[in-house]
C-alpha positions in Angstrom: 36.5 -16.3 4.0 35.9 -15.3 0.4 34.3 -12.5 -0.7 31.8 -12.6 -3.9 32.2 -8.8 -5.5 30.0 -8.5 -8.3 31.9 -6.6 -11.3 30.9 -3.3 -12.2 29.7 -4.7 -16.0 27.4 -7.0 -13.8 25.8 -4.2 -11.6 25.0 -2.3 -14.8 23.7 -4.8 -17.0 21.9 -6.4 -14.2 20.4 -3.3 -13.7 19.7 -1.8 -17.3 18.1 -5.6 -17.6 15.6 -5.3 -14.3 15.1 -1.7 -15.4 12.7 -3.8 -18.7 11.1 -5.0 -15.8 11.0 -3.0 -12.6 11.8 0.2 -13.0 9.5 3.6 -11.7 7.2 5.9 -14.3 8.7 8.7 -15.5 6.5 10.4 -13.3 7.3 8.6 -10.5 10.6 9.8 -10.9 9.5 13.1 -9.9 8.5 12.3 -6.2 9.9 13.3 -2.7 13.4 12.7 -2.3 14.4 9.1 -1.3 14.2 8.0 2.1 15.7 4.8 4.0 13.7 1.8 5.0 16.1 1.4 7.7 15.4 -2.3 8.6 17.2 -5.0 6.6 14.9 -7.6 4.6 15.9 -10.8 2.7 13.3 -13.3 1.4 14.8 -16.9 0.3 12.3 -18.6 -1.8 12.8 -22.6 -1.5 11.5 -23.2 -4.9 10.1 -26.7 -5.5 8.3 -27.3 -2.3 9.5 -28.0 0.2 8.8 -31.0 2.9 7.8 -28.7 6.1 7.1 -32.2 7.9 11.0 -32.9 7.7 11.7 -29.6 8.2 10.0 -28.6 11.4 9.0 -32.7 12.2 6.0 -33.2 15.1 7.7 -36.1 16.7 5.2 -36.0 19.5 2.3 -36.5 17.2 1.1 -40.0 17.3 0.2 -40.7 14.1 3.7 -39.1 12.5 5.3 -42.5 12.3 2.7 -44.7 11.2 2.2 -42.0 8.5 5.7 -40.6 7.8 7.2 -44.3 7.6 10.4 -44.4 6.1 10.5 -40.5 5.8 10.2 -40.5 10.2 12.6 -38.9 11.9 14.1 -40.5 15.0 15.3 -37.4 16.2 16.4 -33.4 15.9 16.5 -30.3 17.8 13.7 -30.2 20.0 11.7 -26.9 19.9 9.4 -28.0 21.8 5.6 -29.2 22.2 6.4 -31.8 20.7 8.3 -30.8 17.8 12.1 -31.3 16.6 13.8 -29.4 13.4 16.0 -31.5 11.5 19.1 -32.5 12.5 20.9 -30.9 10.2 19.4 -27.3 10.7 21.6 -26.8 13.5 22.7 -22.9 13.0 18.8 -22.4 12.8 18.1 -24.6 16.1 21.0 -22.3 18.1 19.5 -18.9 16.9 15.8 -20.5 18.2 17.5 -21.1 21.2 18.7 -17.9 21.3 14.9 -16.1 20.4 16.2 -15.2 16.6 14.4 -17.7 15.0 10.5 -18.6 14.8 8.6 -21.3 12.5 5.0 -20.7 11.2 3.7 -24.5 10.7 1.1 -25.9 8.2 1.0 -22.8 6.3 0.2 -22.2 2.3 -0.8 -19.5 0.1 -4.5 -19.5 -1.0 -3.4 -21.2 -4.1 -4.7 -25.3 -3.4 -3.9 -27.1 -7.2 0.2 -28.4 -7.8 1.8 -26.5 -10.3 5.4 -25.2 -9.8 5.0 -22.5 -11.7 1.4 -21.2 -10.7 2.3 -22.0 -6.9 5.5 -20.0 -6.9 3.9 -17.1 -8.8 0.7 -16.5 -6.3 3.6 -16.9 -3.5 5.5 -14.1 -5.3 1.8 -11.8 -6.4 0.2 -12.6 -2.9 -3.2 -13.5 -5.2 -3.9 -15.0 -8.4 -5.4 -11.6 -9.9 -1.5 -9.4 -9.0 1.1 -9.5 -12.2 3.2 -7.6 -10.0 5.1 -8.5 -6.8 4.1 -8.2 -3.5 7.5 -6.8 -2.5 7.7 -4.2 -4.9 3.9 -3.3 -4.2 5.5 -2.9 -0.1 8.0 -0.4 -1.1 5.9 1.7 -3.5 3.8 2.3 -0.6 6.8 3.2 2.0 7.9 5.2 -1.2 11.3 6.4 -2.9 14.0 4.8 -1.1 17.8 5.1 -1.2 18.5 1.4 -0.5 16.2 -0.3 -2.9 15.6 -3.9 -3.3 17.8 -6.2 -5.0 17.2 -9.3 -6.5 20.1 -11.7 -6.2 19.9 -13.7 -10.2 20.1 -13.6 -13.4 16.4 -11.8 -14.0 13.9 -9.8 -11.5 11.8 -12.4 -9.6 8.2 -11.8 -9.9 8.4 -10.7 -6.3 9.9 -7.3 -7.1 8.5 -6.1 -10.3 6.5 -3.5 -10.3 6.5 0.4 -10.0 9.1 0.4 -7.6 13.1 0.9 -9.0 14.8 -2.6 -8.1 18.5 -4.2 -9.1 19.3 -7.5 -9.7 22.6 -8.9 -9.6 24.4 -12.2 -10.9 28.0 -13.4 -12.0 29.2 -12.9 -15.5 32.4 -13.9 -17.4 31.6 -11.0 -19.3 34.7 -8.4 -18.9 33.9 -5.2 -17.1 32.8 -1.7 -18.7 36.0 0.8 -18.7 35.2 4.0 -16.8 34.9 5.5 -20.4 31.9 3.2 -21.7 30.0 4.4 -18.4 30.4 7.7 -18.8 29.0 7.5 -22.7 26.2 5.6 -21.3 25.2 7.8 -18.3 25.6 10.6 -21.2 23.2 8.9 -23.1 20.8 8.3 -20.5 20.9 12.0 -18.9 18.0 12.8 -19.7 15.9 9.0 -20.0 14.0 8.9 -16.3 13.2 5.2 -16.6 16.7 3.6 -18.2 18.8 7.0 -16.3 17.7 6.2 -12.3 18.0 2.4 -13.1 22.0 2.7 -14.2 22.5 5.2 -11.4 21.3 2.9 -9.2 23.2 0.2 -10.7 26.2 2.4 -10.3 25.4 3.2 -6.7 25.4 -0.6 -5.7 28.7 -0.9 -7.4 30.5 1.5 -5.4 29.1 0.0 -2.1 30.1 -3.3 -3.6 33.7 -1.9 -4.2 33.8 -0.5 -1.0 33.3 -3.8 0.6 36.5 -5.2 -0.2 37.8 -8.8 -0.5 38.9 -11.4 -3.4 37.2 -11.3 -6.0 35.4 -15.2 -6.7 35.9 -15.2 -11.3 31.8 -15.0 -12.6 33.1 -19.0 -14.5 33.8 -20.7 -10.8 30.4 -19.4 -9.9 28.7 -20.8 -12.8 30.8 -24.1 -12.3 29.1 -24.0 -8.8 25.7 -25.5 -8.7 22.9 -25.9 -6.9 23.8 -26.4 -2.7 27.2 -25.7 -3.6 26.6 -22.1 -4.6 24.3 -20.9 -2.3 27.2 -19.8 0.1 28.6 -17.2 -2.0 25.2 -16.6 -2.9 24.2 -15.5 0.9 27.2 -13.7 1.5 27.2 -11.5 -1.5 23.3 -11.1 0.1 24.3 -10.4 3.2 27.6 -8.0 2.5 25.7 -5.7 0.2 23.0 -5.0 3.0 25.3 -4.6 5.8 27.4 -1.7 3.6 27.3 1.5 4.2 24.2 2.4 1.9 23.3 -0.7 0.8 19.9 -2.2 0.1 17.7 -3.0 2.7 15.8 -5.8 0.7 17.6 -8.7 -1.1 15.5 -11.7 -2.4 17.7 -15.2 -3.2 15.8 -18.3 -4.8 17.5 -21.5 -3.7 16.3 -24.4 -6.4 16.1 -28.5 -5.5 13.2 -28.9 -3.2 10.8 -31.4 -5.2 12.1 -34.0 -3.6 9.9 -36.7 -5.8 12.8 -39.8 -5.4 15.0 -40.4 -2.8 13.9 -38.0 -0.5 15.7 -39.7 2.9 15.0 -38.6 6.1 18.1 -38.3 8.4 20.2 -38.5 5.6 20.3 -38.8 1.9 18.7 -35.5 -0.8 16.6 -33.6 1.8 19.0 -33.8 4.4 21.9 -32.3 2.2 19.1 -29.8 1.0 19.1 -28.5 4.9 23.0 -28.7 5.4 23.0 -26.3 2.4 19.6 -23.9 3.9 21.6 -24.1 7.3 25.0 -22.7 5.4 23.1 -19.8 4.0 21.4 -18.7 7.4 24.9 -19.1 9.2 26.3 -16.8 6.0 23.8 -13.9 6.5 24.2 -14.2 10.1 27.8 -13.7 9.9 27.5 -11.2 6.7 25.4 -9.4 8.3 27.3 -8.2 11.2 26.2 -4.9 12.9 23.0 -5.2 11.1 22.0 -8.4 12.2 20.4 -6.8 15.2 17.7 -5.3 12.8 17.9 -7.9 10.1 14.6 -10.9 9.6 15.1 -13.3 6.8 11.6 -15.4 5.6 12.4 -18.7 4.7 8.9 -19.7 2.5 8.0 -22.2 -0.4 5.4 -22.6 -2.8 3.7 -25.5 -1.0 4.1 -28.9 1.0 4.5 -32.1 0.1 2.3 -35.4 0.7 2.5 -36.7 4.0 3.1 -40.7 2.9 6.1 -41.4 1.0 5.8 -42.7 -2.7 6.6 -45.7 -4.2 10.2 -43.8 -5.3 10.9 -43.5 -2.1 10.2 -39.6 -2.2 7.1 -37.4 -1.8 5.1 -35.9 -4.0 3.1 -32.2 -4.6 1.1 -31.1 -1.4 -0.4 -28.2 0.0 0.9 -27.0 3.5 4.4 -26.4 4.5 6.5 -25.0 7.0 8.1 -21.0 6.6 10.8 -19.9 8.9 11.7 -16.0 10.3 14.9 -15.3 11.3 17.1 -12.6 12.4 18.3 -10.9 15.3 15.3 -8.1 14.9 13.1 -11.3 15.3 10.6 -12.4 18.7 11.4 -15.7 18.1 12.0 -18.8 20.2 8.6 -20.3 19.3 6.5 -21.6 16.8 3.0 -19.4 15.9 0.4 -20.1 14.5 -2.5 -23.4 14.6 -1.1 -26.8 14.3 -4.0 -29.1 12.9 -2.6 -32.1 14.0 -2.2 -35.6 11.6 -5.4 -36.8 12.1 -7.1 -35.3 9.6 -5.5 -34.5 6.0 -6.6 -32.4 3.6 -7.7 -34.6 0.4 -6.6 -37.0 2.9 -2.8 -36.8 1.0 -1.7 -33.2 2.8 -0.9 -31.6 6.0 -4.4 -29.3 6.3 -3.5 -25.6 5.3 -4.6 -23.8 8.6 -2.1 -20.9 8.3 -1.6 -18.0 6.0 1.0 -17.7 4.7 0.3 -13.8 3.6 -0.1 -13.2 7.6 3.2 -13.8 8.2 4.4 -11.9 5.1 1.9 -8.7 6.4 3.3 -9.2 10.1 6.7 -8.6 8.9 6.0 -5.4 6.7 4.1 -4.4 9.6 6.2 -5.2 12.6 9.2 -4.2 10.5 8.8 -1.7 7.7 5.8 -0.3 9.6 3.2 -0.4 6.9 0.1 0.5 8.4 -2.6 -2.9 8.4 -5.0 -0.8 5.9 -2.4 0.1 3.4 -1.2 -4.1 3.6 -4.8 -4.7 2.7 -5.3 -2.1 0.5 -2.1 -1.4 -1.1 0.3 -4.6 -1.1 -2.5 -7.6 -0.9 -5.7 -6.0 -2.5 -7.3 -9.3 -3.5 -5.7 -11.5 -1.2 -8.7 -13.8 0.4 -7.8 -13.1 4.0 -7.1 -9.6 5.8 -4.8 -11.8 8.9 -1.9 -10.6 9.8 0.7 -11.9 12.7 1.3 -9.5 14.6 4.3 -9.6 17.4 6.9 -10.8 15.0 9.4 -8.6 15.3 11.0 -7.1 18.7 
């Protein structure tokens, strides 16, 4: 198996770059000494919207064909009560089987118009009114911690700005800094406290990448690998860097493709493919993971649905519910939670009615899993999100 080793160059830069974006107060650098979170985190973004209907299909609905009709699915992995996942999620379907796996159905943020880019950021903000990330809010409020969170691209999503200090990383053909460039720099950053703790963390994650091991993939074959094709190496960088010894107990991976407005396909064709690649990058963490799988959950969310009638192109356009997935061996899965609303009745009679929150299953994870007290989730990481629910009995 290969192993994706960022370069030491990468780690800095990435860092010194999120630093513009992410990085603590001076005075916050003055607070207790940092702690663990302990429990291993990675969000995976599924940005363009993705079709929850062919991702967690209710075959045993009666109206899905009529409505679904070319989209239909004939079959899957039954989960059951009446609903399959699609046949090429088949790494997810085993670890449901196995109670590491759990879907939360007709779900959406608060956010009901179709904008890409206005979806994606309430997803990341948790409300309209945030210009910070959710994430980043959660571990300001758990407070200094050794592993921090790391954002796997080429900027900080919103997600993780904020107070809190985060890293990115992403490949580079740029050649790496010799050991004397980084000791001029951490000299000239001694005595800086935002742009000196975000290079020392860079550094940090650059000796538990180092210490990880493996052949190295060259930052030009990454960038020649797009979309699907590159989330692999992607996840397993992810994955590898949280199960080190000291590494980061959050990492946050955006996978792009999902507005599926032509061709969509339903067994097979765009979609499909689109799950054979989603399925890869579970499979990856579970295996990257290793040891740590056992205290590991991985949210698999998107900006919104898509419109329960195909198109004339054959595809589906913007909606408002979807489907999120949690996954991971710290996970009560096995089961789908949440209200299903049925197909009877469609919201602007185009959408799969919103009936879940999506920010409850976001809280019951920092709750069940960081254990962020309900109040501070309210107070602290949502403050003007429109519903105080949270899912509790996520996580074993």
């Amino acid at each position: 198996m290969t192993h994706f080793i960022p370069t030491r160059r990468d780690l800095l830069l990435s860092g010194l770059a999120g630093a513009t974006l992410a990085l603590p107060s001076p005075a916050s650098a003055q607070e207790a000494p940092a702690r663990n979170i302990g429990k291993k985190l990675c969000v995976i973004i599924l940005r363009g919207a993705m079709d929850g209907l062919a991702a967690i299909a209710p075959l045993g609905d009666s109206r899905y064909h009529s409505l679904r009709g070319s989209l239909a699915l004939d079959e899957g992995h039954d989960i059951g009560d009446g609903f399959s996942l699609h046949p090429n999620l088949g790494h997810v379907a085993s670890l449901w089987r196995n109670g590491d796996a759990l879907g939360l159905h007709a779900c959406s943020t608060a956010y009901r118009d179709r904008s890409h880019f206005d979806g994606q950021d309430q997803l990341e903000a948790g409300s309209p009114s945030q210009r910070d990330g959710w994430l980043n809010r959660a571990l300001s409020v758990i407070g200094p911690s050794a592993e921090t969170g790391v954002g796997i691209g080429q900027s900080v999503p919103l997600i993780l700005r904020g107070d809190a200090a985060v890293s990115t990383w992403a490949p580079s053909v740029l050649p790496d800094a010799d050991d004397d460039t980084l000791a001029r720099l951490i000299d000239l950053y001694a005595d800086d406290a935002r742009l000196g703790m975000s290079l020392q963390r860079a550094l940090q994650t650059d000796e538990i990448a180092g210490a990880m091991g493996g052949e190295m993939v060259s930052g030009m074959a990454g960038r020649r690998r797009r979309g699907a094709q590159s989330w692999g190496v992607i996840a397993q960088a992810a994955g590898e860097l949280m199960a080190a010894p000291g590494g980061p107990d959050l990492t946050v991976i955006g996978l792009d493709g999902w507005d599926t407005h032509v061709g969509q396909g339903s067994m097979t064709g765009q979609l499909a493919n689109l799950f054979t690649g989603l399925d890869g990058v579970i499979e990856t963490l579970h295996t990257s993971l290793q040891q740590k799988w056992s205290e590991s959950a991985i949210i698999v969310c998107t900006e919104f649905g898509r419109t329960v009638r195909v198109n004339g192109a054959a595809g589906t356009d913007h909606g408002t519910a979807s489907a999120a997935f949690l996954i991971g061996g710290a996970v009560n899965g096995g089961r789908l939670v949440g209200n299903w609303p049925g197909l009877s009745r469609l919201h602007d009679n185009r959408d799969l009615m919103p009936v879940n929150d999506l920010n409850a299953l976001f809280k019951g994870v920092l709750h069940g899993h960081w254990r962020i007290a309900p109040d501070d989730l309210d107070q602290l990481v949502f403050p003007h999100a429109r519903s105080n629910t949270l899912l509790d009995g996520l996580l074993v």
